[in-house]
Steps between C-alpha positions, in 0.01 A plus 500: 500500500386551169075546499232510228577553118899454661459137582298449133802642266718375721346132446474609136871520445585201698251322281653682138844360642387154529305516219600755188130456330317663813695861438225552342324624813783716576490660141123504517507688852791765430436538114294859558730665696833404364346607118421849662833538672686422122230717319582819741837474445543404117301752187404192268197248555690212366823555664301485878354182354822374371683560847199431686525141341891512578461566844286187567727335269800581728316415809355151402871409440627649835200377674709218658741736656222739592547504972151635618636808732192641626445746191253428271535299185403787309766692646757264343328493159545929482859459589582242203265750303689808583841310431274362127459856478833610576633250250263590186638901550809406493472226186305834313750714580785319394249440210426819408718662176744797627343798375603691210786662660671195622461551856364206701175642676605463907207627651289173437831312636549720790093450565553100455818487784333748744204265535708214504664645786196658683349097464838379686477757766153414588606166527794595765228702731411298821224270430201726638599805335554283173153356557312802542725699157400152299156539618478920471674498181453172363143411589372821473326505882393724718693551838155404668526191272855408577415585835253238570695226310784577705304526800604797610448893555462737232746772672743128504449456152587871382815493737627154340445674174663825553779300621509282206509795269759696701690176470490445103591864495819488658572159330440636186681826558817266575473617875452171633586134444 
């Protein structure tokens, strides 16, 4: 049963469904860190605002489909801003001019489809190693921190996560799934 700041965003998006004009709250309440995710990941000030705007964008127009799982809002926003994210590489590195020898640059491409698949494995990870990844990685917290929001034990919390990673490793390495 959901407790605390839970039961308020969860109330939150149930009242942004009904009613489109009181996302506001939502944007209002996630605007800080979603801004800091883009801005660590992207060089350029007005590119993170540009995508930071796109993300909430994207989510006010999904917001009807959005199904409250248990994770945090938040957590939802980072995922459509590492796919925004995803999406702008790609669009610049399609964009970019070949360089003077003709050769397309692959690195930046290569970069672009590893993340793309690193985001999809997460994704495929059973839901409390996924959880604690999105909130490690994603969020930024401590494993105290993701501890006590998960309610449970440190040592639990560095085991789910060392099995997470040794999971995303073999998935990535083609090794499993």
């Amino acid at each position: 049963m959901p407790q605390g700041r839970d039961v308020d965003e969860r109330l939150l998006v149930e009242a942004a469904q009904k009613d489109p004009g009181r996302f506001a709250d939502l944007y209002e309440r996630n605007f800080d860190r979603v801004y800091a995710f883009v801005a660590r990941r992207v060089r350029e000030r007005e590119t993170a605002e540009d995508l930071t705007s796109d993300v909430f964008h994207r989510a006010l127009a999904s917001l009807p489909r959005f199904e409250w799982r248990g994770a945090p809002f938040a957590a939802w926003l980072l995922r459509i801003a590492a796919n925004a994210i995803a999406d702008h590489s790609q669009r610049s590195a399609r964009e970019k001019s070949l360089p003077e020898d003709g050769a397309p640059e692959p690195i930046v491409l290569k970069e672009v489809e590893h993340r793309a698949r690193l985001y999809r494995s997460v994704d495929r990870l059973p839901a409390d190693q996924k959880r604690v990844i999105r909130m490690r990685f994603g969020q930024e917290k401590s494993i105290r921190e993701i501890a006590r929001a998960l309610k449970k034990t440190e040592g639990a919390v560095k085991q789910l996560q060392m099995r997470a990673l040794k999971n995303l490793r073999a998935r990535m390495s083609g090794t499993h799934g």
